[in-house]
C-alpha positions, 0 to 999 in steps of 0.5 A: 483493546485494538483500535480502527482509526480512519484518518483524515490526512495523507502521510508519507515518506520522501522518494528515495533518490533514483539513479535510472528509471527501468520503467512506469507505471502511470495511472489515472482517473482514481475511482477510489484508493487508500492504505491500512497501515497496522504495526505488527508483532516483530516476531509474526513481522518475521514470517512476513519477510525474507531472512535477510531484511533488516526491519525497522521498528516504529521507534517514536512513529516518525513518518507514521499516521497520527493516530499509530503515533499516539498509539506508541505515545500510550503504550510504549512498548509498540514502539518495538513493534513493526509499521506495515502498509497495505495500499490499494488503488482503482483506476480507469486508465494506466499504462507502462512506460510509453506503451498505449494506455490501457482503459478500464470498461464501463464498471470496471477499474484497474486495481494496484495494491502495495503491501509492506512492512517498514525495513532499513534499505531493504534489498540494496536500495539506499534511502528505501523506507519499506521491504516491497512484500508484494505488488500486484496488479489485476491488469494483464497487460502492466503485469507482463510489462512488470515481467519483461523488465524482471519484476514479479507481481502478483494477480491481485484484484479489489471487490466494490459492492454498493450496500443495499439501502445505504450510502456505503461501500464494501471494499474487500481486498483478498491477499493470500488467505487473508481477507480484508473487508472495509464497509463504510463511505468518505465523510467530509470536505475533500482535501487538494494539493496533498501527495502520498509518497512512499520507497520500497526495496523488491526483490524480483525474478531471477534474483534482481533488486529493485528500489520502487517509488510510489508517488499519488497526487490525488485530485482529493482525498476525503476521511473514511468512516466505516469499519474494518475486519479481517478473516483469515489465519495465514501469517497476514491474518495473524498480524492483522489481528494482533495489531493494536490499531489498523489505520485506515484512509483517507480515500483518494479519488482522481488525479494520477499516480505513479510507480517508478522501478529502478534497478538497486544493488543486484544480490 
């Protein structure tokens, strides 16, 4: 039986080490944000990323929410299986490097969404936990930034509907043919002075490598409570459902958040 746990705390891996930062992403103003980590099947993890990434599977869920760790704990064959994340974020202001901030419109946001699976120092960046499957953004003006320098995201945007007569939320996320909608509201005391980091190795345009930090210093982070479903038949999709759990939260609001790239071993 799979299982949709949110979760009420923030996790991470530390940032991997940086020689030179190219160039930031800075955001600001979290209207809200959070992250479905799943563990997939290694041979749909497969179809997900390039030939040549190295994944890394859960072994005992070191760095890994509590609840996919207690997944492994009981079943221990899902040790073999592989971690992936897929975090969003809505903002009201973000900038590049030192360009003028961009400002979201009254009822908009700017959204960042990171998805990826565990990996071992994916495409050259020594100390990255996680292969960069792909960054996207709905922002026009960070995207081309993104560009310029040699990266490639992806024009990625997050659906709000408030549910008629309730207090919840529906956030739908589309990547690909997969579609991820989440319904439900943030639940209890909101939690301060936490910071979700996260390393990834990318694979840019015209064959560069980068190692990319994702730093989140919320101004809280509150349990999510709700349910999750996913549409879809793409490679995504597949692992999605297969997964035995899909851990979702905490959400996080306010505060600021930053995406650090820097050029790894060229390929």
């Amino acid at each position: 039986m799979r299982r949709l746990v949110v979760l009420g705390a923030l996790w991470g891996t530390p940032l991997a080490a940086q020689q030179s930062s190219d160039f930031r992403w800075t955001f600001t103003d979290a209207r809200d944000g959070f992250c479905v980590w799943y563990l997939a099947e290694p041979t749909l993890a497969r179809e997900l990323v390039p030939s040549d990434v190295v994944l890394a599977p859960a072994g005992d869920g070191a760095g890994l929410p509590g609840s996919v760790v207690r997944v492994i704990q009981d079943e221990p064959h899902f040790a073999a299986w592989i971690p992936g994340a897929i975090c969003v974020g809505r903002y009201g202001q973000a900038s590049a490097d030192d360009r003028p901030p961009v400002m979201a419109k009254d009822g908009e946001s700017i959204t960042v969404l990171t998805h990826s699976l565990a990996a071992t120092a994916p495409r050259g960046a020594s100390g990255a936990t996680h292969y960069l499957i792909e960054l996207g953004t709905d922002r026009t003006s960070l995207a081309r930034a993104a560009e310029l320098a040699g990266a490639r995201p992806t024009d990625r945007s997050v659906t709000v509907r408030q549910v008629p007569d309730t207090d919840d939320q529906e956030i739908e996320i589309a990547i690909g043919k997969t579609k991820i909608v989440w319904q439900g509201h943030p639940t209890g005391d909101g939690r301060v002075g936490w910071t979700r980091t996260m390393s990834f190795g990318y694979a840019g345009r015209r064959t560069t490598s980068w190692s990319v930090a994702v730093a989140v210093n919320p101004a809280e982070a509150r349990s999510m409570v709700g349910a999750l479903r996913v549409e879809g038949k793409d490679d995504l999709g597949k692992a999605l459902r297969a997964s035995p759990i899909r851990a979702v939260g905490p959400m996080e609001r306010g505060g600021e958040a930053t995406i650090t790239f820097s050029r790894a071993a060229t390929r």
